[in-house]
N, C-alpha and C positions, 0 to 999 in steps of 0.2 A: 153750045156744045158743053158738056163734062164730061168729067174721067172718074171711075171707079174704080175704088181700092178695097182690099179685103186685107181687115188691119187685127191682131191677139193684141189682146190685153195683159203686158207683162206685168205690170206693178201695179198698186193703188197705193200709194204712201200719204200716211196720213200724219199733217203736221201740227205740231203742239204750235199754239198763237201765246204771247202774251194775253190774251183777251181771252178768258176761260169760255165766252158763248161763243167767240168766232169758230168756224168751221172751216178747214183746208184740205186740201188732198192735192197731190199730184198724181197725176193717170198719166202712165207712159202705155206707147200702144208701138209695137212692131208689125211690121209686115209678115205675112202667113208665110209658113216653110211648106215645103213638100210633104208632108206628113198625110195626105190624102192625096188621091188623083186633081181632084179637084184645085185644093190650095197648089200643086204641083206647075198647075196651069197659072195660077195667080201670082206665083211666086217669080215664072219665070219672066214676066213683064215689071214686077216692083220688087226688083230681089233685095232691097234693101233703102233703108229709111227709118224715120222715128218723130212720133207726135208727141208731145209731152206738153197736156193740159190744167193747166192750174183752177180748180174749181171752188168754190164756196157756196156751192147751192146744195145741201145735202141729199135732197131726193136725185139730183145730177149725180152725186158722187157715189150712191147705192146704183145707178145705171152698170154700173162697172164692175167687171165679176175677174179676179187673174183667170188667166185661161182663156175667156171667152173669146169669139172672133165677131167685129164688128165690120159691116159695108159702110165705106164713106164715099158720098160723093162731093166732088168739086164741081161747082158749077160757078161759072166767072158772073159776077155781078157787074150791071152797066150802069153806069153813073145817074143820075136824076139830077135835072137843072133844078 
């Protein structure tokens, strides 16, 4: 089984490293408001919450637009002997 979320992209904060080639960002993401019919419905199942993704891969970190709204799913991973 999983569960799906409909998650806005509040921030992308992008962090100065020591290391002038490193690359950083934090991506916080919120749950959608009612601002549509749509999110309306979404929202009133995940009315609150927050994912905050630390990344270094820069083609990952231009994935990320403020505003935008992203579908996540959870899906439970089962062990491997």
């Amino acid at each position: 089984m999983s569960v799906k979320a409909k998650f806005q992209c509040h921030e992308v904060r992008h962090v100065h490293q020591y290391d002038p080639d490193a690359v950083y960002a934090e991506v916080k993401l919120l749950p959608v408001h009612a601002n549509s019919q749509e999110n309306a419905s979404w929202s009133k199942y995940t009315p609150h919450g927050e994912i905050t993704l630390g990344i270094t891969n820069p083609v990952a970190i231009e994935a990320f637009e403020n505003g935008a709204e992203y579908l996540i799913d959870f899906t439970k991973v089962e062990p491997t002997s």
